[in-house]
N, C-alpha and C positions, 0 to 999 in steps of 0.2 A: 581268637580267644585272648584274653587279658592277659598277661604270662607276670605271676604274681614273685616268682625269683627262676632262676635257670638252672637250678637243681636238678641231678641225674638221681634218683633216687634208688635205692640195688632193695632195701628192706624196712621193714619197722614192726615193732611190737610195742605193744602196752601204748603209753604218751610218747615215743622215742621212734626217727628213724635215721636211719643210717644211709651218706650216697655210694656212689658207687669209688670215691674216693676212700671212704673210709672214716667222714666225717660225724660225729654222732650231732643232731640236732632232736632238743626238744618241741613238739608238734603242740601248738595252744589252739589250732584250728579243726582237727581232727577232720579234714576231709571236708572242712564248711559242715560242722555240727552234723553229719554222718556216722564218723564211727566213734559213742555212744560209751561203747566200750576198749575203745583204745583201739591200735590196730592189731591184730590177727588172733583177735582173744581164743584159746583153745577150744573151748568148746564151741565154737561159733564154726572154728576149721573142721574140728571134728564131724559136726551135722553137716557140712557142704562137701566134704568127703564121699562121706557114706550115702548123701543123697546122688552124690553124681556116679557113685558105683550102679544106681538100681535106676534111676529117669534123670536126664538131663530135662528132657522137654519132649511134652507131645501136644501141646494146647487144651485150653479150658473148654475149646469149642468140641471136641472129640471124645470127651470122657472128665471123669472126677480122680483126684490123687490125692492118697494122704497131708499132703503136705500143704495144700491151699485150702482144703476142709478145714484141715487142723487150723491155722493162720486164722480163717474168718471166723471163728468159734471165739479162737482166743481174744482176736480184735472188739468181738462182741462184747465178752465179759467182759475188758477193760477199757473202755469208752464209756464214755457220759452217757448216763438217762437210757433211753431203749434201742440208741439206732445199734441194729444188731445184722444188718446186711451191708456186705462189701461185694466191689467191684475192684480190682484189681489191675492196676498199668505197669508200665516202667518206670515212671517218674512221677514228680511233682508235679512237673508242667503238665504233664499230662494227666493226672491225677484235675487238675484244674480246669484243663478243657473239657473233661466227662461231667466234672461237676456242672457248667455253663451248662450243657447238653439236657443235662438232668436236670438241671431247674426249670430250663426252657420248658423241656419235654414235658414236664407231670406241669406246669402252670397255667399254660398254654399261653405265657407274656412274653415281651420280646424283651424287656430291657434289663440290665445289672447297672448295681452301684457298687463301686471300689472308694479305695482311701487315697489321697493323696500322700507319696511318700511309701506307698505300698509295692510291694513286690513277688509277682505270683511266677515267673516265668518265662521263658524264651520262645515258646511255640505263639503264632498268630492269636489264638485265643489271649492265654497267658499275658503276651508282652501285652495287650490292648489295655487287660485291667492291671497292670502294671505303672506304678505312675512315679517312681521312686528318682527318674533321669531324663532326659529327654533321649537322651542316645542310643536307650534303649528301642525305639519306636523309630528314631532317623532311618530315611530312604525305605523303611516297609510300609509308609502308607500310601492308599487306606487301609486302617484294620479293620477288624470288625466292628460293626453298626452297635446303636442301641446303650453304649457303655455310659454313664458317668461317672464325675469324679468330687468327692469332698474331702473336705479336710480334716487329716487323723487329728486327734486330741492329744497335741503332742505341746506341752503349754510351752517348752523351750525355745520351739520355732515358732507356734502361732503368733508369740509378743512378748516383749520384755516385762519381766516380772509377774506375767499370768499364771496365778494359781492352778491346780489341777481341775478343780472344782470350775473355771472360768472354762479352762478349758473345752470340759467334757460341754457345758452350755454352750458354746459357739459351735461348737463342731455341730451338736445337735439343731442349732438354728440353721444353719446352713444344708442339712437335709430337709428340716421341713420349708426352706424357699426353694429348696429344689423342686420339692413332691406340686409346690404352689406355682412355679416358674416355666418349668423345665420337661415334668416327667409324672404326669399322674401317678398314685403311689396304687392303682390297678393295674397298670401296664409293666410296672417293677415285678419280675422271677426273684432276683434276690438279692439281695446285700453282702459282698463280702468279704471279709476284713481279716486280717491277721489280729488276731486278742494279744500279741506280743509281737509288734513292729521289728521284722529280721534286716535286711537290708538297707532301712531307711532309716536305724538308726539305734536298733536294741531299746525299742522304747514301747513300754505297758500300758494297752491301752486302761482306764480307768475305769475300776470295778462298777462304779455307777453308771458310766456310758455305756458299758456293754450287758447290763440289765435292763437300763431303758431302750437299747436299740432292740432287744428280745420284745420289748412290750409293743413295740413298735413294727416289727417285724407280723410280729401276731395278730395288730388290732386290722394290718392291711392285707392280711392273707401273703406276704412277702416269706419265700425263705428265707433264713439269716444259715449266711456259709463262713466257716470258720477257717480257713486256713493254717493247719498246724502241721506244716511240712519241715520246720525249722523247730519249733516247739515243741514237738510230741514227745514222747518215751521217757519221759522224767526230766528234760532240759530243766526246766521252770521249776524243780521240786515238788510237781505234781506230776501224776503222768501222762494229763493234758493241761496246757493252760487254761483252760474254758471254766478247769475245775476253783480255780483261783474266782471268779466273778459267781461259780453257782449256775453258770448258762448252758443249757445242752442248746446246741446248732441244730440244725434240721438235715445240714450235711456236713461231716467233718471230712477234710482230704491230710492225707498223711504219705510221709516218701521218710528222705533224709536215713534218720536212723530206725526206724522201722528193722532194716536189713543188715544193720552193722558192714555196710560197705558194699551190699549187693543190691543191685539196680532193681526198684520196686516201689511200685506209688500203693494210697487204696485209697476208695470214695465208699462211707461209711453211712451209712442213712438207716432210717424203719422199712421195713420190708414195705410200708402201705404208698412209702414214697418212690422203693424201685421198683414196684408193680405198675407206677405209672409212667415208665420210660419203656417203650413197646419193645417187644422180640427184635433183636438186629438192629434195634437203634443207638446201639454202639457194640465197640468189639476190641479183641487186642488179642497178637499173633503170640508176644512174648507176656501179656500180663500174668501174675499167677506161675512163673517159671517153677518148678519143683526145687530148684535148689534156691532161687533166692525165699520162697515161702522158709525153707527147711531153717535157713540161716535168720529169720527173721523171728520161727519160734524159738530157735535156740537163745537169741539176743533178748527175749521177752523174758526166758524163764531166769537168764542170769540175773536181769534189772530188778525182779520182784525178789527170787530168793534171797540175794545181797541187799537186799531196800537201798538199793542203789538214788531211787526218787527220793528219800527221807534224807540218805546223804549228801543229794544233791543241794535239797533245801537247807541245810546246817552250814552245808561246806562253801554255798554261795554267799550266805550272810557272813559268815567268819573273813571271805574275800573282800567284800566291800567293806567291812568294819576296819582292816587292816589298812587297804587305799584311802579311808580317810583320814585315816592317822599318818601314812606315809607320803601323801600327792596331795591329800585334798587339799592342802594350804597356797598349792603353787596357782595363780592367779592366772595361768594358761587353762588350768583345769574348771572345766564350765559346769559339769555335773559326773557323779558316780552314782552310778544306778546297776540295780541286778535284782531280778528274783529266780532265785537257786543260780544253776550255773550258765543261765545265758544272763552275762555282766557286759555293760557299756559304760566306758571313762568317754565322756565329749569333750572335747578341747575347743578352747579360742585361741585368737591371735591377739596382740595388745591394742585392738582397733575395735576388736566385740564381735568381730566378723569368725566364722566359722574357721578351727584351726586345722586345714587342711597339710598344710605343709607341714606342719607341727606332725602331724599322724603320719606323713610318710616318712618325716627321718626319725622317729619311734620305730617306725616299722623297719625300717633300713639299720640302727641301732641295733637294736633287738634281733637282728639275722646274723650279725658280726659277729656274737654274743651266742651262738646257736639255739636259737630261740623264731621260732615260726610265729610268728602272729598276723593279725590281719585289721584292715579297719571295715567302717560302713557309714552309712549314714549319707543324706541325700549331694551334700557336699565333702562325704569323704573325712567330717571330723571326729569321729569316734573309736577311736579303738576298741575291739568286742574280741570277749576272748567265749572260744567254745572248747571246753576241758572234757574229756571222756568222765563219766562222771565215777567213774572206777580209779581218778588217778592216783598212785599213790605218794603219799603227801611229800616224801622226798624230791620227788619230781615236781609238784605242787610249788613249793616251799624253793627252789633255783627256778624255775620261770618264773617266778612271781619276783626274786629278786631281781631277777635280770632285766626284768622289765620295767619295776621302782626305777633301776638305774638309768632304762633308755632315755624314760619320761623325766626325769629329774635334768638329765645331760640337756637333750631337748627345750627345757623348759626354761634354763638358765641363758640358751642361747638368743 
């Protein structure tokens, strides 16, 4: 695994953890956009308590339990449009392979299209439509058949000085040479795309591209999958991205904070769509655990009661209005972007070339400084901060300085 610092870690609560030294560091990562609500928010402890007093686990295959009933009910009422049945895993990645399964399964087509710059996951499925590195794919192939790949409407990298609007039209021309080239747009299960680029770069895809790829989606009988495993539960100031463009997916797959730090994917669809994935054509020993469901309703009811999403979307625009009064001027700084609290500063180098280095001694700065942060982006130039969206602004208000400082140190150098 990539060992991102060599921290002994003994606790944390809220934005805050402590090692086993005794050093207090502030968390701007919360678990890679996981724990949602900071770490070990009481009532989250409380419900995984009391769940693990009455069922730890007996599987979904053997019986029904309060707690994954409850969860798919609740997932239903808060998703988009009417997909109101889940399927339940461990993860993301695997949340992503049932999805493949599922499109396959009810389409009866063999092929998918992913984004370039996208990042679904580590399982063989996963890494295939995965296109954010090459390293991630090194020494495992072949992967799996059938995939390709276009380009996200990301105008920062498509070309200098391409507008958003240029953008979402190239990306769009290069699916339909595909459909004409490559891959008859009959033989396409389904397309699919993160609507907010996690990994490759914190970058939004454009509310007109992902309207027209739904019309497109439609006119060919294509599912359109949405990937909001990084996105979901009010990241973006909604409590899906999807909701920002007006698009309901056909599948939506969800992990991350769902469970406020307890391991748990879902794959979300209309009941008409998993009626056509046969008996026994998928399954999961631990999906659906009683304590991670318990801990996921718990994390749902704090997010709405608090309007936790509404503060998300205030508290992320107040963040980049700040950065561009404080960084934007610095000419390393290539763009500041955020909608709600998933926020990306991209950096250059004085050549125009992606500022890699720049990002790792920000990041290395910013550690010294007790200050966790992390970068992304397909060469590593972006700093992306993911905030518990509960944080309180004290804590807010000292990362946020300390991190002005790293960037500014950084950027002089």
């Amino acid at each position: 695994m990539t060992r991102i610092t060599n921290l002994v870690i003994k606790r944390a609560h809220g934005a805050k953890f402590w090692t086993v030294d005794d050093e207090e560091y502030l968390d701007f990562v919360s678990g890679v956009a996981v724990n949602a609500l900071g770490h070990t928010h009481p009532e989250v402890v409380e419900a995984i308590q009391e769940q693990a007093g009455s069922l730890i686990h007996l599987g979904l295959n053997y019986g029904y339990y309060e707690s994954a009933v409850n969860l798919a009910e609740k997932l239903a009422e808060i998703t988009p449009g009417e997909l109101d049945t889940v399927f339940f895993s461990n993860s993301g990645a695997e949340a992503i392979d049932g999805a493949i399964k599922l499109a396959r399964a009810a389409t009866g087509r063999p092929a998918l299209i992913a984004f370039e710059g996208s990042f679904h996951g580590r399982t063989i499925g996963a890494t295939t439509l995965t296109a954010s590195s090459a390293k991630y794919k090194k020494h495992y192939e072949p992967l799996m058949g059938g995939v390709h790949h276009i380009p996200y409407p990301y105008a920062l990298q498509l070309g200098a000085g391409m507008s958003e609007q240029e953008a979402t039209a190239y990306s769009l021309d290069r699916l339909q040479k595909l459909f004409e080239l490559q891959v008859d747009p009959s033989q396409v299960a389904a397309i699919i795309i993160e609507p907010f680029m996690g990994e490759g770069g914190y970058v939004p895809a454009p509310v007109a591209f992902l309207q027209e790829l739904r019309k497109i989606t439609e006119k060919h009988g294509i599912l359109l999958v949405f990937d909001e495993v990084q996105t979901g539960f009010g990241r973006t100031g909604k409590m899906f991205a999807a909701e920002h463009a007006g698009v309901t997916p056909d599948i939506l797959v969800l992990a991350k904070a769902i469970a406020s730090g307890m391991p748990l994917g879902a794959i979300v669809a209309k009941r008409e769509l998993h009626e056509k994935w046969p008996v026994a054509g998928h399954g999961s020993t631990f999906g659906g655990n009683p304590i991670s469901c318990a801990a996921a309703l718990a994390s749902i009811n704090v997010i709405v009661r608090e309007q936790l999403v509404e503060r998300a979307a205030a508290l992320g625009q107040q963040i980049v209005e700040r950065f561009n009064r404080s960084i934007g001027h610095f000419p390393a700084v290539a763009q500041i972007r955020g909608t709600g609290l998933m926020i990306g500063v991209e950096f250059k180098d004085q050549d125009g070339n992606p500022g890699t280095k720049l990002v790792a001694a920000i990041r290395e700065e910013a550690l010294k400084n007790k200050l966790l942060v992390t970068g992304c982006g397909v060469y590593g130039q972006t700093i992306r901060l993911m905030l518990p969206l509960n944080i309180a602004e004290e804590d807010l208000d000292q990362g946020l300085t300390i991190l002005e400082q790293a960037i500014a140190k950084a950027a002089a150098n």
